[in-house]
C-alpha positions, 0 to 999 in steps of 0.5 A, a space after each residue: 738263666 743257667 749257667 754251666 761252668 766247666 772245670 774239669 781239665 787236667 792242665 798238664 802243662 801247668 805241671 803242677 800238683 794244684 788244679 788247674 782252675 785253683 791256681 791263683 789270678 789276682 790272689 784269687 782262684 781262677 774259677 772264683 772269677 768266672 764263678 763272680 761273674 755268673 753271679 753278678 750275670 743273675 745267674 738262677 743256678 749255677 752248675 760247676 762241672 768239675 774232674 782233675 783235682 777231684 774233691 780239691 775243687 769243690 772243697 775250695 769254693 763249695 757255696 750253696 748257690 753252686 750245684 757239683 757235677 763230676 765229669 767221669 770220665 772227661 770225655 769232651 766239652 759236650 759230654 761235660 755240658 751233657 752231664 749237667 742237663 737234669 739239673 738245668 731249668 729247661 724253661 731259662 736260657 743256658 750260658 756256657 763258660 770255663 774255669 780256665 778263662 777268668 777275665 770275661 766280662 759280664 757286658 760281652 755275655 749279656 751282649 752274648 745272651 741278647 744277641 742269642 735271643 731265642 736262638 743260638 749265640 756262640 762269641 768268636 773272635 779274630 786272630 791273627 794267629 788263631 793257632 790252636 782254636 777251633 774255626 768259624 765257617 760261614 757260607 758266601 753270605 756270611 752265614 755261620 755253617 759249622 765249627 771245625 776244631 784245629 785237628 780236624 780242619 783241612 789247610 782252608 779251614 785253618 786260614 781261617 781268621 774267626 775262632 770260637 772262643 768257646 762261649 755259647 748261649 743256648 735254649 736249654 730245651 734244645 740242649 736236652 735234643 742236642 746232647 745226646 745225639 753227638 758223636 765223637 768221630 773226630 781226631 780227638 775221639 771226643 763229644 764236641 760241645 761246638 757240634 751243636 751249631 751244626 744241629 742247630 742249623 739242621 733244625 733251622 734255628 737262628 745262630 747269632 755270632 758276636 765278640 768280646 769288647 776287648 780280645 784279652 777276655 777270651 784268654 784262657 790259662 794252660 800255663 804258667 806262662 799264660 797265667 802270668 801274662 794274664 795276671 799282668 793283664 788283671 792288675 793293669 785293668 786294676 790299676 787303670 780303674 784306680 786312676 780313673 777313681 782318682 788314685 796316684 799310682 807313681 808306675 801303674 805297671 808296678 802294683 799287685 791288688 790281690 783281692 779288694 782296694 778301696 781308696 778314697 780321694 787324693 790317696 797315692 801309692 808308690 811302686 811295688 805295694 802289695 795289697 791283699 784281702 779287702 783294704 781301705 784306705 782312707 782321704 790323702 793316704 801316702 803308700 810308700 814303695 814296697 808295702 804289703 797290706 792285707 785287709 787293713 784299714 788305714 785312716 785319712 791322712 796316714 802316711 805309710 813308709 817303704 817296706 812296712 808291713 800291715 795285716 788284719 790292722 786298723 790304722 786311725 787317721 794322721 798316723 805315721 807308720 814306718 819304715 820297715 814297720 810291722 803291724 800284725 793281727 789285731 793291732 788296733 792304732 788311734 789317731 795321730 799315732 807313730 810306729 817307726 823303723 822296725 817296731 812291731 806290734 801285735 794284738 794291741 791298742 794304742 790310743 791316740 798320738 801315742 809313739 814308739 819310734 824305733 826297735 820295739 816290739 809292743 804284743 798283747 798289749 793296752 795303751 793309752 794317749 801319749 804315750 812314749 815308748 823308747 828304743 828297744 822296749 818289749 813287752 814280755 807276753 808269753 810265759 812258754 804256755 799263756 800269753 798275758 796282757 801289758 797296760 800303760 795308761 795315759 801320758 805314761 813314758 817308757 825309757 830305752 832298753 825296757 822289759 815289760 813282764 806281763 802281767 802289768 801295769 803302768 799308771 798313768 803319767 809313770 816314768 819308767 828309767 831306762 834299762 827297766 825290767 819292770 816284773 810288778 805294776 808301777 805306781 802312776 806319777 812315778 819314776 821306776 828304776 830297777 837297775 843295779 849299782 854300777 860298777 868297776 870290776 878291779 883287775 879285770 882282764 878282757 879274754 884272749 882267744 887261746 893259740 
């Protein structure tokens, strides 16, 4: 089929400099979700009808599946479709969505096509307040007769219940007829895309009318109030699909999933974890409360304290890691491996049931197995201008308030003494001090602050 996606408002009441169909839902731009559901519909060519925000869009999630159509100027939703029509297939079906309604799904739309058949296929809906919507009249049969937009519905038509949500299938050969004989004699001075279901009946064609499986599908965004509710909406159906995997959520109203999570059996994740990017956890992790994990991969059995922090990491299985841990970009962690309360590392491997318990920064660095790394030890990478590489080798110990100044090397099995500031490689099996003789200063008195 073809699909026309029309994403050229203005969005005023977003009051936001941002396009409107580039603010986010789920971490996600709003039109990345229609645009994922054209495609998982099969769609053979996908036209994206874009104006306000200019090249912004496009920029934003140009793919070479996507066919570019600015509308100027915006002159109504049938004017946006009319401009799409030399690039439409006239032998396929043409489905309309919009950029601004991100949670319809793809069983409603194939419902939507096949219920169209050969014909014309509009999804409505009912509402109890349908303020704001255009209105579904239909004959004493029940025959759909017109669509009467709000502004230009008598008091009758108002009352009405049923309303267009917007959504239309189509044969692409009567879109070429339809199109172009439109008027704009209406309160808004604009091409109605909904005017073809009246010359759809003038010609005789079948209209076929059906609804969403679930109301909040034809919820569009015109706010940032709207959008909020929406992304309430999304993460809820999140989290409901996770528990159905069989994922523990301790509050299922407090999880955020911007992006792609996939859990494998008995995981369980408290409240208000962030999760970002594509992040897999692995059997019988433990999230605790306030994590942020952006596309991390953590192995079986790990166990994740509050407030830590993990992105672009990979975590082996029966870790420890946290409270208030910090993996960065390119951290590489082996099994059975504990980061503890405010350690960070970045860029670095550390090799299995190797630990650093508590204040440590470990950054461009090479570790080896069971290793220990003491309180307050950082290694020293950055010159001002180059970064350079640490290596502690197997079984090597680290003591507290250690300096490492990269470039070097720790053998295997080293001892490093407490308070070390380690500038050359020190020699496997060994203990290394650098510390000068303690001292007792004579006389010394401790300063005063002067009056």
């Amino acid at each position: 089929m073809n699909v026309v996606i029309l994403a050229a408002g203005q969005g005023k009441r977003m009051r936001s400099d941002l396009p409107k169909v580039l603010h986010r839902l789920g971490g996600r731009p709003l039109l990345a979700h229609v645009l994922d559901t054209a495609r998982e519909l099969g769609a053979g060519k996908i036209c994206v009808v874009y104006g306000h925000g200019g090249e912004a869009v496009r920029d934003a999630l140009n793919a070479a599946d996507l066919v570019w159509i600015r509308q100027e100027p915006q002159l109504g939703t049938g004017h946006a479709v009319l401009q799409t029509l030399t690039f439409l297939d006239p032998a396929a079906p043409t489905l309309v969505l919009y950029g601004d309604v991100p949670l319809i799904g793809t069983a409603t739309l194939s419902r939507l096509i096949e219920e169209a058949g050969s014909g014309l296929g509009v999804l409505t809906e009912y509402l109890e307040d349908p303020g704001g919507y255009g209105r579904i009249v239909r004959d004493d049969d029940g025959r759909i007769v017109r669509i009467v937009e709000e502004r230009d519905a008598t008091d009758d038509e108002r009352a009405i219940g049923e309303i267009n949500t917007g959504f239309i299938a189509a044969p692409t050969a009567a879109l070429k007829r339809w199109l172009p004989a439109l008027d704009n004699d209406n309160a808004q001075g604009e091409y109605y895309l909904t005017d073809i279901v009246r010359l759809a009946i003038g010609e005789g064609m079948p209209v076929a009318t059906t609804q969403p499986e679930d109301s909040w599908e034809v919820l569009g965004v015109n706010s940032k109030v709207q959008l909020a509710e929406l992304e309430r909406l999304h993460q809820y159906r999140n989290a409901l699909l996770l528990m159905e995997q069989g994922v523990t959520l301790l509050d299922p109203d407090r999880i955020d999933v911007r992006g792609e999570l996939d859990c494998g059996r008995d995981v369980t994740i408290d409240v208000n974890c962030v999760f970002e990017g594509r992040v897999v956890l692995g059997d019988g992790v433990e999230v605790g409360a306030h994590c942020v994990l952006k596309n991390a991969v953590v192995g079986a059995g790990t166990r994740i304290a509050p407030f830590t922090h993990i992105e672009e990491a990979e975590v082996g299985p029966g870790g420890r890691i946290g409270p208030y841990a910090r993996l960065r970009p390119g951290t590489r962690l082996g099994e059975d491996v504990h980061i503890g309360n405010f350690v960070e590392v970045k860029n670095s491997t550390i090799a299995d049931h190797s630990k650093a318990n508590h204040l440590a920064y470990v950054g461009d660095a090479t570790i080896g197995k069971n290793v220990n790394i003491g309180a307050g030890t950082i290694t020293c990478n950055y010159d001002g201008a180059n970064k350079h590489r640490t290596v502690i080798e197997d079984d090597a110990f680290i003591g507290s308030d250690t300096q490492l100044v990269a470039p070097v090397t720790v053998g295997r099995g080293a001892t490093l003494g407490a308070g070390t500031t380690l500038t050359e490689d020190a020699p496997p099996d060994k203990l290394t001090i650098t510390r000068v003789k303690q001292t007792t200063v004579p006389g010394w008195k401790r300063p005063v602050k002067k009056r």
